[in-house]
MIVO-208090 format. One record per atom (N, C-alpha, C): residue in three letters; z, x, y. Coordinates in steps of 0.2 Angstrom, whole numbers, plus 5000, padded with zeros to 4 digits. Layout:
AlaZXY...
END
This chain:
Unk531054674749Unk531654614750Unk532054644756Unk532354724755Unk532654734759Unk532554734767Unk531754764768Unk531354754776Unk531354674775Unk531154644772Unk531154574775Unk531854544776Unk532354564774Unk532954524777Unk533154564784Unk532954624785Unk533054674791Unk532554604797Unk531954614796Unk531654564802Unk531854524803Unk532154464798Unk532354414798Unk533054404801Unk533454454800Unk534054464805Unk533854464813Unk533354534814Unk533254544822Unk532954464824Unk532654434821Unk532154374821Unk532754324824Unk533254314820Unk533754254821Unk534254294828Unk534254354827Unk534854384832Unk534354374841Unk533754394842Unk533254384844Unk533154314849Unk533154254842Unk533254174843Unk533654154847Unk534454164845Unk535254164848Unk535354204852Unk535054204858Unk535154274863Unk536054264866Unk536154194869Unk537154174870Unk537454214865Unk537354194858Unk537754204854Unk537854274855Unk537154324854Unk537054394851Unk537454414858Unk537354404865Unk537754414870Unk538454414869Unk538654374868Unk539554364866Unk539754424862Unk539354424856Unk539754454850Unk539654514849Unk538954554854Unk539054614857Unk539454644864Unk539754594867Unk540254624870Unk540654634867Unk540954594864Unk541654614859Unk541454654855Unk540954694853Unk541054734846Unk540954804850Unk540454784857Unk540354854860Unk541154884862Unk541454854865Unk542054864869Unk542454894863Unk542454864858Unk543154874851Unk542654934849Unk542254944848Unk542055024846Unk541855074850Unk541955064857Unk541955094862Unk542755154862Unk543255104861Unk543755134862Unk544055164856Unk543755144848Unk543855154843Unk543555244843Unk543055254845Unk542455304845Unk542955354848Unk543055324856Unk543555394862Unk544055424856Unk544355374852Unk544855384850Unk544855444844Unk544455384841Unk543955454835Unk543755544838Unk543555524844Unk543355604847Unk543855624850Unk544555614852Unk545155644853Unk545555664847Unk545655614843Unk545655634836Unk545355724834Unk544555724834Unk544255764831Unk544155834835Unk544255814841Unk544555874847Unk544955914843Unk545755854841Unk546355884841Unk546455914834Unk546055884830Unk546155904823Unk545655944821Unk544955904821Unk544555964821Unk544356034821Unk543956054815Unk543556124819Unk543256134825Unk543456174829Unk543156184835Unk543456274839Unk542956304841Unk543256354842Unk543756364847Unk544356374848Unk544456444844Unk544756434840Unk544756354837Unk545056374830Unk544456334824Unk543956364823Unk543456384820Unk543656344812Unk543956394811Unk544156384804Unk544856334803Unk545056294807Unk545456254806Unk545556234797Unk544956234794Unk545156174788Unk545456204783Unk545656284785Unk545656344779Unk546556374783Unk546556324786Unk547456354791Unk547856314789Unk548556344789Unk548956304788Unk549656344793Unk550056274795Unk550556274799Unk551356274797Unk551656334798Unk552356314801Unk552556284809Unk552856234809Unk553056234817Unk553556204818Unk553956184811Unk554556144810Unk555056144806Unk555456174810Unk556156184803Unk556856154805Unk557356124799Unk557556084801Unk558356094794Unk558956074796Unk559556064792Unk559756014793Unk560055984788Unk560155924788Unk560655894782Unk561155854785Unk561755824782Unk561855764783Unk562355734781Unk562555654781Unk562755674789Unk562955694791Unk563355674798Unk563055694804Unk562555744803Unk562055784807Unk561655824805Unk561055844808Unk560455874809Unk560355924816Unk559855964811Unk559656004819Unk559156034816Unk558656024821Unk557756014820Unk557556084826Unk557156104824Unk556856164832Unk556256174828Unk555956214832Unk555456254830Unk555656344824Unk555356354820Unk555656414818Unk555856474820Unk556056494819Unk556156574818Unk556156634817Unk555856684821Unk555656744820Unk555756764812Unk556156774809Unk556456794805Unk556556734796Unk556356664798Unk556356614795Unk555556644792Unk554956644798Unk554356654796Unk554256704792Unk554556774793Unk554456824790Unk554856834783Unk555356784782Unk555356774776Unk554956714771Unk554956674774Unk554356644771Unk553656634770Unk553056674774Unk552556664777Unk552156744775Unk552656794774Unk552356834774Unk552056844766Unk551556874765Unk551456894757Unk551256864752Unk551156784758Unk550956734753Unk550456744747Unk550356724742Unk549856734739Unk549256674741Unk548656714741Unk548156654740Unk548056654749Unk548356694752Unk548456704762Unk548056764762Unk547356744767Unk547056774768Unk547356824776Unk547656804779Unk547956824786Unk548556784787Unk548956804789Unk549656764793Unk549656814800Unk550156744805Unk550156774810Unk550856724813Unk551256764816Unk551556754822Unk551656734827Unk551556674832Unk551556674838Unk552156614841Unk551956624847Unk552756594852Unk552456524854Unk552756464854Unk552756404859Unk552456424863Unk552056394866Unk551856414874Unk552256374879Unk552456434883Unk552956404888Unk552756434894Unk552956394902Unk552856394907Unk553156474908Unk552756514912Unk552856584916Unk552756584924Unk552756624929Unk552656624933Unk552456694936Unk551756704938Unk551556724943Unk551656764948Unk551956824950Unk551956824959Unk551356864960Unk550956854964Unk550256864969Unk550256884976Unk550356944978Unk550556934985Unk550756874989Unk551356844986Unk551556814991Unk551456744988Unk551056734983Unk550956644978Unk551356674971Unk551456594971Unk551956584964Unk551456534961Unk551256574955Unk550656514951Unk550956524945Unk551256444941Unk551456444936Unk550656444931Unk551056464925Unk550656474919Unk550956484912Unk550256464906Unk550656434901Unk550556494896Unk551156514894Unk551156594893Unk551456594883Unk551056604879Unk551156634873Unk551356694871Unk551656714866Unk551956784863Unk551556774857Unk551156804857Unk550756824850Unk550856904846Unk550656904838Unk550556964838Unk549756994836Unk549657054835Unk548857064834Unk548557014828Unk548856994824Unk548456944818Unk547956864822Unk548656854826Unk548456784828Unk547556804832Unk547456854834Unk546656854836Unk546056864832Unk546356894825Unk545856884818Unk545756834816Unk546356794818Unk546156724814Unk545956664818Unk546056664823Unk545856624829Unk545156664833Unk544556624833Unk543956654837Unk543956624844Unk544356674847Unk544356654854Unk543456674857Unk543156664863Unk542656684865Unk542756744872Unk542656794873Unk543056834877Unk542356854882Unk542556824890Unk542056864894Unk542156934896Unk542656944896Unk542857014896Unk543257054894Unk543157084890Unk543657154887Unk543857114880Unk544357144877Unk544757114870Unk545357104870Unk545457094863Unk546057064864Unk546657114864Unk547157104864Unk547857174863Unk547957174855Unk547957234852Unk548057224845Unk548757234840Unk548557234836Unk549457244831Unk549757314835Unk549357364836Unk549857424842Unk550057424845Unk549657364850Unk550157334855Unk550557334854Unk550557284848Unk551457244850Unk551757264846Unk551657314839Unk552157364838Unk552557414843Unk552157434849Unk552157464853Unk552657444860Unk552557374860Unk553057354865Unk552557354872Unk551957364873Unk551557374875Unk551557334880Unk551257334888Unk551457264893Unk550657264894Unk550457204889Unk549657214891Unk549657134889Unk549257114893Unk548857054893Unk548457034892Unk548156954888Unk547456944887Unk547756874893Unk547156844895Unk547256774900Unk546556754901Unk546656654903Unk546056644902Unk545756634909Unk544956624908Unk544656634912Unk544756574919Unk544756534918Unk545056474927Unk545656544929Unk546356564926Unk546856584928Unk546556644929Unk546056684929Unk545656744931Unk545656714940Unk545256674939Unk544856654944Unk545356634948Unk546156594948Unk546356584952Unk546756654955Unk546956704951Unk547356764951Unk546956814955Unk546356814954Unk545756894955Unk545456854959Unk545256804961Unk544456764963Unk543756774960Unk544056774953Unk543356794950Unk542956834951Unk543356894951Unk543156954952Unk543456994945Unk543157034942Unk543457074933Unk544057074935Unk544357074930Unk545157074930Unk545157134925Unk544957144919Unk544957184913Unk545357254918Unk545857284914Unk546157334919Unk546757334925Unk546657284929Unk546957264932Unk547757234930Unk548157234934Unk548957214933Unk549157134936Unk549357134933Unk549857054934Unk550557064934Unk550857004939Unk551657024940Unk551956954936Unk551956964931Unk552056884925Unk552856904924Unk553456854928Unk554056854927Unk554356914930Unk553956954933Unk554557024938Unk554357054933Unk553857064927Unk553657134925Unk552857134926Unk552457204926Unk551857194928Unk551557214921Unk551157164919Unk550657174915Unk549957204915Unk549657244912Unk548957244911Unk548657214908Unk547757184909Unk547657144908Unk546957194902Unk546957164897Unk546457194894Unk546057144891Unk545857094892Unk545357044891Unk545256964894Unk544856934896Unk544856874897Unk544456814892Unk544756764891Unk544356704887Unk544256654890Unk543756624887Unk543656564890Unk544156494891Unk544256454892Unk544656424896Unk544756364888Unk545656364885Unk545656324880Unk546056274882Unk545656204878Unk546056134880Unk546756124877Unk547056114880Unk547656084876Unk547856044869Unk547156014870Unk547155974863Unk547156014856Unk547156124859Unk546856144852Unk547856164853Unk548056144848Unk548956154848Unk549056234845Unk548756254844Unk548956334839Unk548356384848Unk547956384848Unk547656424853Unk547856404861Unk548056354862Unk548156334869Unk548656364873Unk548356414878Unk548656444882Unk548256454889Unk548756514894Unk548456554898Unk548456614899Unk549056644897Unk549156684895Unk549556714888Unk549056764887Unk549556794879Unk549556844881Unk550256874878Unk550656944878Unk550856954871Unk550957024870Unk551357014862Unk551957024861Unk552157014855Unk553056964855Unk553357054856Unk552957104857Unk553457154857Unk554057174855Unk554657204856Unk555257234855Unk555757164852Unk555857144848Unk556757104848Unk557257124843Unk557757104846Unk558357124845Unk558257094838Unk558857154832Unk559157134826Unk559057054825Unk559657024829Unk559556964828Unk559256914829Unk558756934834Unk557856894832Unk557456894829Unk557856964825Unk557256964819Unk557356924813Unk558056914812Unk558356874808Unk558556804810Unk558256794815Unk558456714818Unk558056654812Unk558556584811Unk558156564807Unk557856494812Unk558256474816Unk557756434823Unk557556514828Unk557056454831Unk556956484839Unk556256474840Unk556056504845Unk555256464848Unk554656504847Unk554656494838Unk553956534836Unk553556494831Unk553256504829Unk552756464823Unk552256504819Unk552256484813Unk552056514810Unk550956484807Unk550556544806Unk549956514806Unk549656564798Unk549656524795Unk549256544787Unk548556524786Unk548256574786Unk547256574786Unk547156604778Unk547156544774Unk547156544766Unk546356544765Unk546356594761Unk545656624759Unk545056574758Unk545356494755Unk544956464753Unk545456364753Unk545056314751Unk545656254752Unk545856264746Unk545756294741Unk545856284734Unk546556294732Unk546556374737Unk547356384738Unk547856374743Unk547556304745Unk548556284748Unk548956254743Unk548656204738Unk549456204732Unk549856254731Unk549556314730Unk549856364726Unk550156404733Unk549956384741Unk550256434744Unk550856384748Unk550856324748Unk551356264747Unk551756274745Unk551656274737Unk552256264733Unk552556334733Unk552256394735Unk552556474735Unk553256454739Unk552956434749Unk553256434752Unk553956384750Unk553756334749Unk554356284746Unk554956314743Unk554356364738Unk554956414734Unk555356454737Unk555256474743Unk555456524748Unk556056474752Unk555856434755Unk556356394758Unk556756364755Unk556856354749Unk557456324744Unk557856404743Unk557656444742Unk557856514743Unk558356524751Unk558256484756Unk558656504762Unk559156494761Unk559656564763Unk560356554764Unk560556484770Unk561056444767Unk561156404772Unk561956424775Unk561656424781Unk562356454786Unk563056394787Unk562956354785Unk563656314787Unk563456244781Unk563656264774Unk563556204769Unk564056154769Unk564356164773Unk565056104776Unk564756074779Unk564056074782Unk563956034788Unk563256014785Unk562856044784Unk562156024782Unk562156044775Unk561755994772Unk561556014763Unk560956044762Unk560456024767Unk559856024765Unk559556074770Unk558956114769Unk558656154774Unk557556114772Unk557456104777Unk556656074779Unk556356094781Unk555856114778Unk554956154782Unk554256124777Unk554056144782Unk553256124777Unk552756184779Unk552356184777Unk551756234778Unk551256204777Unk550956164782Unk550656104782Unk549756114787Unk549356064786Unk548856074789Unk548956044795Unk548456064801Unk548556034808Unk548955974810Unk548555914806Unk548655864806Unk549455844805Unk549655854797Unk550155864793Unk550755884797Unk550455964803Unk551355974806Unk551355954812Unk550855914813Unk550855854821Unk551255814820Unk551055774813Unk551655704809Unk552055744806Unk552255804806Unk553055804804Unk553455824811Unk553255844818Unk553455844823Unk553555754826Unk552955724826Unk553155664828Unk553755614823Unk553655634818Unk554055604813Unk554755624812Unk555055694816Unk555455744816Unk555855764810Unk555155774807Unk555655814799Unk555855774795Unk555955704796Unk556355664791Unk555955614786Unk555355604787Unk554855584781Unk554655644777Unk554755614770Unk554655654765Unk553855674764Unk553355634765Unk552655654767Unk552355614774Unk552555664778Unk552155644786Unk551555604786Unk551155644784Unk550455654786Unk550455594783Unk550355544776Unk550255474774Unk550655434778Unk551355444782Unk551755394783Unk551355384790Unk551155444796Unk550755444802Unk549855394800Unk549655414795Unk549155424795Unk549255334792Unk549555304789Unk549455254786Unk549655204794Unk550255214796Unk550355184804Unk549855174808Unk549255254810Unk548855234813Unk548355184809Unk548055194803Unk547455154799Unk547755094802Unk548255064800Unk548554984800Unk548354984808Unk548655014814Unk548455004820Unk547754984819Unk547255034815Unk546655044821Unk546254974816Unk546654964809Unk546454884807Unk546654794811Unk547154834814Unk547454764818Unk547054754825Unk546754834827Unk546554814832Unk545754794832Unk545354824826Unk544954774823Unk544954714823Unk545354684819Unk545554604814Unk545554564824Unk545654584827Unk545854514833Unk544854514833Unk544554554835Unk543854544837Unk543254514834Unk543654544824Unk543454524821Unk543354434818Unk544154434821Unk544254364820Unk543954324825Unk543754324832Unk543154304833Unk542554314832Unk542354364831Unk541754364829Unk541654294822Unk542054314817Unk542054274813Unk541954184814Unk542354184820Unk542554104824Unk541654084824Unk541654134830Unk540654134832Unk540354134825Unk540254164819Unk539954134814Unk539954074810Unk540654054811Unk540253994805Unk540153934812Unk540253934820Unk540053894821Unk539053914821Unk538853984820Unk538153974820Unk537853974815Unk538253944809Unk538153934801Unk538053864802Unk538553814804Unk538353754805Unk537653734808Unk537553784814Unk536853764818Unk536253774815Unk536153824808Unk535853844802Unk535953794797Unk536253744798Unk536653704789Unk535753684789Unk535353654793Unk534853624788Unk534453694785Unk534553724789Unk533853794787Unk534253824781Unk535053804780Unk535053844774Unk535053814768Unk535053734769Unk535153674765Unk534253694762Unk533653684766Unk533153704763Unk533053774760Unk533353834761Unk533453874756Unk533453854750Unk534053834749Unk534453824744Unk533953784739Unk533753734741Unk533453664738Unk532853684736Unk532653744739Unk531753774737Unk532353824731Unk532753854728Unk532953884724Unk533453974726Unk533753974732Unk533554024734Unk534554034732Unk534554094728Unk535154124726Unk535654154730Unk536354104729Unk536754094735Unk536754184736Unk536754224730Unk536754304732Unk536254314738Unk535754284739Unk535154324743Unk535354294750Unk535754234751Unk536054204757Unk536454254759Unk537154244755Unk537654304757Unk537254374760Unk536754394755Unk536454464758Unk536354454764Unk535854404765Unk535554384774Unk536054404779Unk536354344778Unk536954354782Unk537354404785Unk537654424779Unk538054514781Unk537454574784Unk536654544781Unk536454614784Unk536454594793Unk536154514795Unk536354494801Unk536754514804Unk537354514801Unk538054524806Unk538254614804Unk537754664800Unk537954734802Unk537454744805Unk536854714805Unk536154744811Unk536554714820Unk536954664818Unk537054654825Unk537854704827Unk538054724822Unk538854774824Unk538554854825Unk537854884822Unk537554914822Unk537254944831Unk537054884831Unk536654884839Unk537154884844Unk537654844843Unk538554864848Unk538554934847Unk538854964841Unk538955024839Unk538555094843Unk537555094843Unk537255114849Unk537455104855Unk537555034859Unk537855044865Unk538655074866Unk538955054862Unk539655074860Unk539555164863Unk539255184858Unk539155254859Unk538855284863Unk538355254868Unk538055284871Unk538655274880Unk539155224879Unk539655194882Unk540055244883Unk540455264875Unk540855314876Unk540655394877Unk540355404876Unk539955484879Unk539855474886Unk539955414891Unk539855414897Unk540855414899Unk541055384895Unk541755404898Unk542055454894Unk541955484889Unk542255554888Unk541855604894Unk541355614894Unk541255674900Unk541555644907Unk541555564908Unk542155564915Unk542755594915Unk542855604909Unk543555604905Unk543855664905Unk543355704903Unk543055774904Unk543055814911Unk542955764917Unk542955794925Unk543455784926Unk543855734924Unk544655704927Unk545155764925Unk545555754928Unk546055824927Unk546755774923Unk546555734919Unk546955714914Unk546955744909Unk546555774905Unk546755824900Unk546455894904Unk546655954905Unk546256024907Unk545756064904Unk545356054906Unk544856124902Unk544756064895Unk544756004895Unk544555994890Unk543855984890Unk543755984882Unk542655954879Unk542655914873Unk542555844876Unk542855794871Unk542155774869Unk542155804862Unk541155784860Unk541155734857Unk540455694859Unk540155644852Unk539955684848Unk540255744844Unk539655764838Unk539455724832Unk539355754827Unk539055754821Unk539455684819Unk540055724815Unk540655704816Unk541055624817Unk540955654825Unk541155564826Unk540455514825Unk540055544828Unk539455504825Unk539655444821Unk539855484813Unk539755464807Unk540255434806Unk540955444812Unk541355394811Unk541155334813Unk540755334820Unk540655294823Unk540055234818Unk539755254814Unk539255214810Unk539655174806Unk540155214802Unk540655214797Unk540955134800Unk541555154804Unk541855114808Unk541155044809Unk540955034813Unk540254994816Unk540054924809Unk539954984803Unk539854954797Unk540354934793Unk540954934793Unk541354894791Unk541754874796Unk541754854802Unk541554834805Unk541354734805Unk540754764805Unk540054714801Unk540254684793Unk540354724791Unk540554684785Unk541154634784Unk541754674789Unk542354634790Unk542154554792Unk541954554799Unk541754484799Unk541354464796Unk540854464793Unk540254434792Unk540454384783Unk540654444782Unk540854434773Unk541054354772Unk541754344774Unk541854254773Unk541454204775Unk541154224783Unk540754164782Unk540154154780Unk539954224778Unk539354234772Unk539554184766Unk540154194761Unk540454164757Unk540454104758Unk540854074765Unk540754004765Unk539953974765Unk539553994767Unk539053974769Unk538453964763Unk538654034756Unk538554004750Unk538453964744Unk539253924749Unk539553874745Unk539253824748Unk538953804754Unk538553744754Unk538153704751Unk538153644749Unk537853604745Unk537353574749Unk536753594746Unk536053574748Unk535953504752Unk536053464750Unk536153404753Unk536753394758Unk537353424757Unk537753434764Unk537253444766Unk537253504767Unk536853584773Unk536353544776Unk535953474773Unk535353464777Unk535653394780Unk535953374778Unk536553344784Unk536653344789Unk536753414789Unk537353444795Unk537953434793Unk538153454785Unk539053434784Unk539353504783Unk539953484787Unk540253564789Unk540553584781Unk540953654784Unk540953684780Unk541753664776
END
């Protein structure tokens, strides 16, 4: 039954070539940009190296006081992290590292800016960078205070001309560093590994040890997913524990240790929704429904006027016996075999503008894949999709009264 409604569908879609023309432009184009978006999405959130293990990581990168009359939101603090982040239980690694911020270069005579991080030696156990040459700086580095660097491969090439750097010096900021490994080149999309240059946080003063803002963040590589509740509700415990420096002005102190996703919606959010990631994540879904529903709603339009064009072919259904359920079936399988074949073009569409996407120097060093992944969102999406339109005028179409439908009486 189910091959025979399949043929029967490509047989009609086949028939209606105008129609099928129409209704595959609009579904190619609506899941064309649906798919890009799903793969910038899975860029930025996804696993992908170097950060491999994303779905086992968890983020500090927002903390926050707050009272009736004012707030004050930053990034954490040297000293903020290290009392809440360290020892967690059920943490298989933590690590330390700095915003990345703009540095500068001097090269015989060139000023080449670059996006420079303070890390310490954990941050390279838990992130798999891919290194063409040498290693990374380790924890004795930067207990050490050590001037050594790791940088990545483009800023090799612009710095050395592509020539080993491993050993060689850099004059980052008016001190020279040594360079002791290069990576490959990371996109911005990946927000915890994106740099050019890393150095380690080396030597700070008492009161950056103790700072509760400043421009650091915190990164927890938990053994397994099982235990973030229990490394969640630790930290929580920990941050209701923080002294609050001026309770005349602020009541409340905010952090989360959140996953990728989760500390992006508490940044965009800035700290002031109780659960980001539902409040971000529900705003996007309702977008990427509203931007569905217009297309849909034509497509819709297109159907029932090609249900009328059908009213006698479905009036003799009907009247030989035929169950308004096996009608409905027809139909929606028609209109998902038809959002199906958009969705192939769709995708074959978008893998040609993400790799333009990919040449253009609108994101750097970025690699915006079709994988698995999106793939499945792409099916996912396509088929509900197909069933969004097709369902009501399936329903309407049901309801026809045999002698209507061979009339030609509308719906």
């Amino acid at each position: 039954m189910r091959n025979t409604s399949l043929k029967l569908a490509f047989k009609v879609l086949a028939r209606r070539k105008v129609f099928t023309a129409i209704s595959l432009v609009g579904i190619t184009l609506t899941l064309v940009i649906l798919m890009v978006a799903a793969a910038i999405f899975d860029n930025t959130f996804g696993a992908a190296a170097p950060e491999s293990r994303i779905g086992r990581m968890l983020f500090v990168r927002t903390v926050g006081m707050y009272g009736p009359n004012s707030s004050n939101t930053s990034n954490p603090g040297y000293g903020f992290l290290e009392r809440t982040i360290r020892n967690l239980p059920g943490a298989e690694n933590v690590s330390v590292y700095g915003e990345a911020m703009t540095s500068v270069i001097y090269d015989r005579g060139r000023r080449i800016e670059a996006q420079t991080t303070r890390a310490d030696g954990a941050y390279w156990q838990i992130l798999d960078f891919k290194f063409v040459e040498g290693a990374p700086f380790t924890a004795a580095d930067d207990a050490g205070d050590r001037r050594v660097a790791v940088i990545s491969e483009p800023l090799r090439d612009r710095v050395f001309g592509r020539k080993p750097a491993v050993g060689r010096s850099i004059n980052l900021g008016g001190q020279s560093y040594r360079v002791t490994g290069v990576v490959t080149a990371v996109p911005p999309t990946r927000i915890a590994a994106y740099s050019e240059v890393w150095v380690p946080i080396g030597a700070l003063s008492s009161e950056q040890r103790r700072a509760f803002m400043g421009p650091f963040n915190g990164l927890v590589l938990a053994r397994s997913r099982w235990d973030f509740k229990g490394l969640k509700r630790e930290f929580a415990s920990r941050v209701a524990r923080e002294p609050n420096a001026d309770p005349k002005e602020y009541k409340e102190i905010r952090a989360g240790l959140d996953s990728s996703f989760e500390a992006f919606a508490r940044q965009v959010t800035g700290n002031r929704v109780a659960r980001p990631a539902l409040f971000l994540g529900s705003i996007l879904a309702g977008a990427a429904l509203l931007f569905m529903s217009l297309p849909a709603l034509n497509l819709i339009t297109l159907n029932l006027s090609r249900i009328m064009e059908r009213s006698p072919e479905i009036g003799v259904r009907k009247a030989f016996g035929a169950p308004r359920r096996a009608l409905v079936a027809q139909f929606v399988a028609e209109n998902v075999v038809l959002t199906l074949i958009g969705g192939a073009i769709g995708f074959v569409l978008a893998f040609a503008f993400l790799r333009a996407l990919d040449a253009s120097a609108l994101l750097p060093d970025s690699r915006l894949d079709l994988n698995l992944r999106v793939f499945g969102y792409g099916v996912l999406i396509a088929v509900f999709f197909g069933i969004l339109s097709g369902v009501y005028p399936a329903w309407k179409m049901s309801r026809l009264h045999p002698v209507d439908a061979l009339r030609g009486g509308s719906l």
